[in-house]
C-alpha positions as CSV (number, residue, x, y, z in Angstrom):
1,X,21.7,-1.9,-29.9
2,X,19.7,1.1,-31.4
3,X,16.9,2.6,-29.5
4,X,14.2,4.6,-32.1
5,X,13.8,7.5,-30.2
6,X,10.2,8.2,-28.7
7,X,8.1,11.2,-30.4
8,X,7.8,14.5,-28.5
9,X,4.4,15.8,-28.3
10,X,3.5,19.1,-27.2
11,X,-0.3,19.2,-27.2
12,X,-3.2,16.7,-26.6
13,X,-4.2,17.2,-30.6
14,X,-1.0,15.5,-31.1
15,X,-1.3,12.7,-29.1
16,X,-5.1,12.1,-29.6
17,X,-4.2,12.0,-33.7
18,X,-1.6,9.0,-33.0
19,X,-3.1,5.5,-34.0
20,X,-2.2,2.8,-31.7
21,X,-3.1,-0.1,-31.2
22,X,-3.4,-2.8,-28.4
23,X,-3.5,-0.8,-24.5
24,X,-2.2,2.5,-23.6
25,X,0.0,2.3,-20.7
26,X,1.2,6.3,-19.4
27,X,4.0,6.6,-16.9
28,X,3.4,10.5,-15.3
29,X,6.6,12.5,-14.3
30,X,8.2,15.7,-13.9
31,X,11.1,15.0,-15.6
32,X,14.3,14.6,-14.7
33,X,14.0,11.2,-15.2
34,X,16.8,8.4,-13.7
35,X,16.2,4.6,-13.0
36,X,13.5,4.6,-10.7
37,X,11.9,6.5,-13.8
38,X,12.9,4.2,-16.0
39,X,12.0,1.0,-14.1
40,X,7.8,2.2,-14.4
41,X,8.4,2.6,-18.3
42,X,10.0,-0.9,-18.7
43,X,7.1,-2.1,-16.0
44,X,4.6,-0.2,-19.1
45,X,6.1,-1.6,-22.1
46,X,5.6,-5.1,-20.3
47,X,2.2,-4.5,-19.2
48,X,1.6,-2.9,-22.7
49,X,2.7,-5.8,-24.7
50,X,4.2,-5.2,-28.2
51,X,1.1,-4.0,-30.0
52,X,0.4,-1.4,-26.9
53,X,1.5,2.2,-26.7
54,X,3.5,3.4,-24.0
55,X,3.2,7.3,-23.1
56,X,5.6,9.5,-20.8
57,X,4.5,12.4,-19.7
58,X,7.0,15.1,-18.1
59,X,5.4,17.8,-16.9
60,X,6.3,20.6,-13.8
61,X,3.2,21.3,-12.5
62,X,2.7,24.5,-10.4
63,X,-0.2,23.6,-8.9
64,X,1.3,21.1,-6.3
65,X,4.7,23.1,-5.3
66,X,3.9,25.5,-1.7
67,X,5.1,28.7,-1.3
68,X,8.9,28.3,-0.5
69,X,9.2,24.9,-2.3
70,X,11.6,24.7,-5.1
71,X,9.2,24.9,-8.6
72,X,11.6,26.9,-10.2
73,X,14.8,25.1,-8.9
74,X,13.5,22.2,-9.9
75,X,15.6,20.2,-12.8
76,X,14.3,20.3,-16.1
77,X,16.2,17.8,-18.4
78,X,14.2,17.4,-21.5
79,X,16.7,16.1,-23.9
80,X,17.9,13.9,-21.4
81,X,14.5,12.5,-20.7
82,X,14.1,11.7,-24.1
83,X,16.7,9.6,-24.0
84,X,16.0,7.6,-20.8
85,X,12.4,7.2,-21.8
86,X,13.2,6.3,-25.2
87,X,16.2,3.0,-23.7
88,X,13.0,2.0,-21.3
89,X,10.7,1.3,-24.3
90,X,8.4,4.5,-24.5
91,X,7.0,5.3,-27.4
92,X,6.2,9.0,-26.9
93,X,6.8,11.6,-24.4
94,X,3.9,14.2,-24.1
95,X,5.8,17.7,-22.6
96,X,3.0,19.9,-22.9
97,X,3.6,23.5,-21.9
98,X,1.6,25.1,-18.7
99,X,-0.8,26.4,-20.7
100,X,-2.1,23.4,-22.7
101,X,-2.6,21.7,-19.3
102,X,-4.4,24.8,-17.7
103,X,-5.5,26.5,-20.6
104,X,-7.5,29.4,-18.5
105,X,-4.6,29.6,-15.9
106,X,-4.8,27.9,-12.6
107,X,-8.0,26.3,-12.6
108,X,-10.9,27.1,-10.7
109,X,-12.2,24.1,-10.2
110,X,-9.8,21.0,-8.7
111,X,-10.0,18.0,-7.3
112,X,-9.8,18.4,-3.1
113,X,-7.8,15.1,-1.6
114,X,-10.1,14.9,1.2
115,X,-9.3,13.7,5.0
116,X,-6.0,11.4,3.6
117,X,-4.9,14.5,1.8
118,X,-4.3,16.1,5.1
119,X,-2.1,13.8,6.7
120,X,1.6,13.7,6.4
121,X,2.6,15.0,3.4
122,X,-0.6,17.0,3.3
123,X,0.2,17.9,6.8
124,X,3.8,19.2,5.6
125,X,2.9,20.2,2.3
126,X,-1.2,22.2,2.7
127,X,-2.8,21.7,-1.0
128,X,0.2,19.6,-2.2
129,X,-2.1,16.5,-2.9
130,X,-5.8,18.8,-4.1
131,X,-2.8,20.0,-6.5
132,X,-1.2,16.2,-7.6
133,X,-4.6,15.2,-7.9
134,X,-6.0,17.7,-10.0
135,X,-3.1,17.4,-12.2
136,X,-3.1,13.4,-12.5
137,X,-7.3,14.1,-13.3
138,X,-6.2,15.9,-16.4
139,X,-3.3,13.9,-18.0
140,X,-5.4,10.9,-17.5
141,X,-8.4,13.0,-19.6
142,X,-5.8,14.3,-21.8
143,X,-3.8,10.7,-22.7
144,X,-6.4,8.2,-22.2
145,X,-4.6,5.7,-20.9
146,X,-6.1,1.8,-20.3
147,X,-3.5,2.1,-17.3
148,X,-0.9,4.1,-15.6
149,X,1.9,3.7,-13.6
150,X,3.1,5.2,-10.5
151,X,6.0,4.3,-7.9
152,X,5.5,3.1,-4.6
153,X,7.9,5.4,-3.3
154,X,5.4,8.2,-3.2
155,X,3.2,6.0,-1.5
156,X,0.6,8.4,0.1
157,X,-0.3,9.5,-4.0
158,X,-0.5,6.3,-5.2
159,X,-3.4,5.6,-2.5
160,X,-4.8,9.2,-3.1
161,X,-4.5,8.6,-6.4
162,X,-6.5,5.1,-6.3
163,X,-9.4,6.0,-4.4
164,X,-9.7,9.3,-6.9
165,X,-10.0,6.6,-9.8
166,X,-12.4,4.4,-7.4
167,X,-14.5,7.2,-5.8
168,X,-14.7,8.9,-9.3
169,X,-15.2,6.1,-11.9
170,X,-12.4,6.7,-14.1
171,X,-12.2,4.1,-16.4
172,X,-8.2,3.0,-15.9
173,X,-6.2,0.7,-13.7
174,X,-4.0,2.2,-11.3
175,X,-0.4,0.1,-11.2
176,X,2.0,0.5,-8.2
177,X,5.6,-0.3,-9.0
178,X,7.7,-1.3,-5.9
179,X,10.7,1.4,-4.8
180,X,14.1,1.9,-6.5
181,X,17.0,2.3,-5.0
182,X,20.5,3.7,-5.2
183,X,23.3,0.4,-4.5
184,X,23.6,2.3,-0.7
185,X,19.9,1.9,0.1
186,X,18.8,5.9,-0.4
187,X,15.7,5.4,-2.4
188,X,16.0,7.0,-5.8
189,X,15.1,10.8,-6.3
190,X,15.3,13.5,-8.7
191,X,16.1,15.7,-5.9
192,X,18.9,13.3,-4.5
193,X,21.3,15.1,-6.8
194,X,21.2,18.5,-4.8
195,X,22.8,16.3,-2.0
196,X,26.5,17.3,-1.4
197,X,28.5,14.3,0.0
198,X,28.4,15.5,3.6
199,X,24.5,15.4,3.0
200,X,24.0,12.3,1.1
201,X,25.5,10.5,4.7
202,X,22.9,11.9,6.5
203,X,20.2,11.5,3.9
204,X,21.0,7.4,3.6
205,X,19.3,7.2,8.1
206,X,15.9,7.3,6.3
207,X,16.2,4.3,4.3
208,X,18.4,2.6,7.4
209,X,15.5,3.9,9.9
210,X,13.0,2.3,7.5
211,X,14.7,-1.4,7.4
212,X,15.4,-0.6,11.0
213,X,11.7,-0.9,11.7
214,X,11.3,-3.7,8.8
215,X,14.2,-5.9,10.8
216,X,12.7,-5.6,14.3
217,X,9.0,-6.2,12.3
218,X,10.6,-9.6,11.1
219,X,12.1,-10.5,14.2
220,X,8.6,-10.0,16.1
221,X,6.4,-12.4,13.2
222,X,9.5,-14.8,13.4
223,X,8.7,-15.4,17.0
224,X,4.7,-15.3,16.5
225,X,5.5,-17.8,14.0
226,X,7.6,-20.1,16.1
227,X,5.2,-19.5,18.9
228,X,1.8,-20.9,16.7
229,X,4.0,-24.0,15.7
230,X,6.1,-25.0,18.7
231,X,3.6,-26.6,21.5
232,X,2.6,-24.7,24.6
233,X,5.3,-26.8,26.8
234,X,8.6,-26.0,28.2
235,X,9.7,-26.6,24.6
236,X,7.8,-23.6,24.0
237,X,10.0,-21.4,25.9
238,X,13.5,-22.7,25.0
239,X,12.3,-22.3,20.8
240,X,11.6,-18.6,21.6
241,X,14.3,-18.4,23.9
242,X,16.7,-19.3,21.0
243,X,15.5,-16.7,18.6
244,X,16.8,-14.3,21.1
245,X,14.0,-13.3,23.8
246,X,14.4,-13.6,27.4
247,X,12.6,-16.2,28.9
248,X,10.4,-13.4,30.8
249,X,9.3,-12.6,27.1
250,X,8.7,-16.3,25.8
251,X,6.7,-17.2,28.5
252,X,4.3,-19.6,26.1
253,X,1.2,-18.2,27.5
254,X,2.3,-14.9,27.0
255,X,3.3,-14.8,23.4
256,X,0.4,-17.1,22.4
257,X,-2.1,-14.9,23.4
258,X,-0.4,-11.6,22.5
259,X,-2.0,-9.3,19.9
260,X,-0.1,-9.8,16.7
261,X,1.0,-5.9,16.4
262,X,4.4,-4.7,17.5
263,X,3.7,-1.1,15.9
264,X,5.1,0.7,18.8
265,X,8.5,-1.8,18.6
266,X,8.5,-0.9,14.7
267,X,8.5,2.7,15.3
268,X,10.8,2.7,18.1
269,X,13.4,0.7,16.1
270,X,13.3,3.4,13.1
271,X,13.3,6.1,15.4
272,X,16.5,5.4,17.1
273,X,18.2,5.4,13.8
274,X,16.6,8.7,13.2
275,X,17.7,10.5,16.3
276,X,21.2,9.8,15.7
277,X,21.0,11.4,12.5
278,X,19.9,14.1,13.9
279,X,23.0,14.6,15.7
280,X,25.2,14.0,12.3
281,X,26.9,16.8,10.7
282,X,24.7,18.2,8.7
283,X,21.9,17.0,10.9
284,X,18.8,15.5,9.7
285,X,15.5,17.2,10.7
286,X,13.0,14.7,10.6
287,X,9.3,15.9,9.5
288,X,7.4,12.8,10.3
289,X,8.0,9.1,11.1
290,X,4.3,7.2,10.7
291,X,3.1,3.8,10.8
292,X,-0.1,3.7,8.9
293,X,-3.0,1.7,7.4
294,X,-2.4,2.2,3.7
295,X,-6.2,2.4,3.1
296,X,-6.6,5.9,5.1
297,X,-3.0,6.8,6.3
298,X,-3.8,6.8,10.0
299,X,-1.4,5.5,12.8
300,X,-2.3,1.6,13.2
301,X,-1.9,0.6,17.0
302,X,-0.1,-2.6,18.1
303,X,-3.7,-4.8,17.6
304,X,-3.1,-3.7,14.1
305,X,-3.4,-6.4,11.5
306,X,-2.6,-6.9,8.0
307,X,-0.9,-4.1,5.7
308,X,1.1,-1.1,6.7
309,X,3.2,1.7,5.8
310,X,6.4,3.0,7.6
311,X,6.8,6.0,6.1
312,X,9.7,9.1,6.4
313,X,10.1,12.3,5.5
314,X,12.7,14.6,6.6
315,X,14.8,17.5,5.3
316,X,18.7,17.3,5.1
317,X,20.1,21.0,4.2
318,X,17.6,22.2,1.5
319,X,16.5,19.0,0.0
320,X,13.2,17.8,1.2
321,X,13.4,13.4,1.0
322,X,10.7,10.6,1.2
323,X,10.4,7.0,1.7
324,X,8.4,4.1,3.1
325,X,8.8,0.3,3.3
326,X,5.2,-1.9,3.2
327,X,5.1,-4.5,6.6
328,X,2.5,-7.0,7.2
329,X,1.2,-7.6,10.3
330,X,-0.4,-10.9,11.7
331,X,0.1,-14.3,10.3
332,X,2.3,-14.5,7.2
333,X,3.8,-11.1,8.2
334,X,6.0,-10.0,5.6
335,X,7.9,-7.2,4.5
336,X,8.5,-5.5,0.9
């Protein structure tokens, strides 16, 4: 089969003088761009339709990299991308140089992440988020897009990036597109290829930490779930007892009027997972391991009820790794 190569577009005149018609769907990356990439582009085209337009944007921006962080090591693959954007069904890629996005230089006015912006990766990373945000403010100016796509893997953006389009009237729908990952379980990356072999080991305890805490999640709302449905009796007690809890623990009473968290079980599972990793040669050195409310990113306790985020970041050598799995706590508790 023959893929018609997308059109590279270097400046906004460009783009703004296509004609298209139907929606706009615009997938943002840095380039570099492998399956994960190319599952939000197929998620675009779809969401697009056949009359739509579907826009890629690759773009480094400066404004989010820290001092020390790896801007200039970072991979730059255009012709590559072209490729892999053009086999996913977009129809252009916009690669506009630094200067057509910050025509002035760095700009003096930016968009500021607020409180949410300051924990965890904000926490790791000061300005990171002021400088994704201000960024994402300008390519959504600069490609008007009826909606754009971002991955679930960076979940912390995607909710900064929501409330940004709520708090701030932007007229486009935000789309989150769950997690890729590699056949081994190590969410996809474009930084998972400066992993030597040694590395990549070590680097797969965050996604095992993660469905760590998603497995002992599932085995806590499996026993609320039998404990709502079996009657408080002796029965009770020998139905929980089966799914693996002492009797102690199933005491009917007891379960049926527990709070339907568990965070602190969730968190323990993962971390166990972590700290063994951290004895592996090379060693992981775990940054942060959070359960949160996705609305704020603040640690939920166990009373906690409805969605969640684990989330994980660590560094393994001198690659820098995320990932998070959603939970659901409280009746119909689920995992994604």
């Amino acid at each position: 089969m023959t893929t018609t190569p997308p059109a590279l577009l270097r400046t906004a005149d460009e783009l703004h003088a296509r004609v298209h018609r139907g929606r706009r769907a615009v997938v943002m990356t840095m380039g570099a761009l492998h399956e994960g990439h190319a599952t939000l582009i197929r998620a675009a085209r779809d969401l697009a339709g056949p009359d739509g337009e579907v826009v890629v944007t690759v773009f480094v921006n400066p404004l989010q990299f820290g001092a020390g962080e790896d801007l200039d090591r970072y991979p730059r693959t255009l012709d590559a991308d072209l490729e892999v954007a053009g086999r996913a069904g977009a129809d252009a890629v916009f690669a506009p140089a630094v200067d057509e996005v910050y025509p002035g230089g760095e700009p003096q006015v930016r968009i500021t992440a607020g409180p949410m912006g300051e924990r965890l990766e904000g926490a790791s990373r000061p300005g990171h988020f002021d400088g994704v945000l201000t960024v994402v403010a300008k390519l959504l100016h600069l490609t008007r897009p009826d909606l754009a796509l971002y991955g679930q893997k960076d979940a912390q953006q995607l909710a900064l990036i929501r409330r940004m389009v709520r708090d701030l009237n932007f007229g486009v729908e935000i789309v989150g597109v769950p997690t890729v990952r590699e056949e081994d379980g190590l969410a996809r990356s474009s930084r998972n290829r400066y992993l030597s072999t040694a590395e990549r080991r070590t680097a797969l305890a965050l996604s095992q930490a993660l469905f760590a805490g998603q497995d002992r999640h599932a085995a806590q709302e499996a026993l609320r779930a039998r404990a709502r449905e079996v009657p408080a009796t002796q029965a009770r007690a020998e139905a929980l007892g089966a799914l693996g809890e002492s009797r102690a623990a199933a005491d009917a009473h007891a379960v049926a009027t527990s709070a339907p968290g568990g965070a602190t079980a969730v968190r323990d599972a993962a971390r166990l997972v972590l700290d063994d990793a951290a004895r592996a040669t090379p060693p992981l050195e775990l940054d942060y391991l959070a359960l949160v409310d996705p609305s704020d990113f603040t640690e939920i306790g166990d009373d906690h009820t409805g969605e969640a985020v684990l989330a994980v970041a660590a560094r393994v050598g001198a690659t820098r790794l995320i990932d998070n799995v959603h939970l659901t706590f409280g009746p119909h508790g689920a995992a994604s």
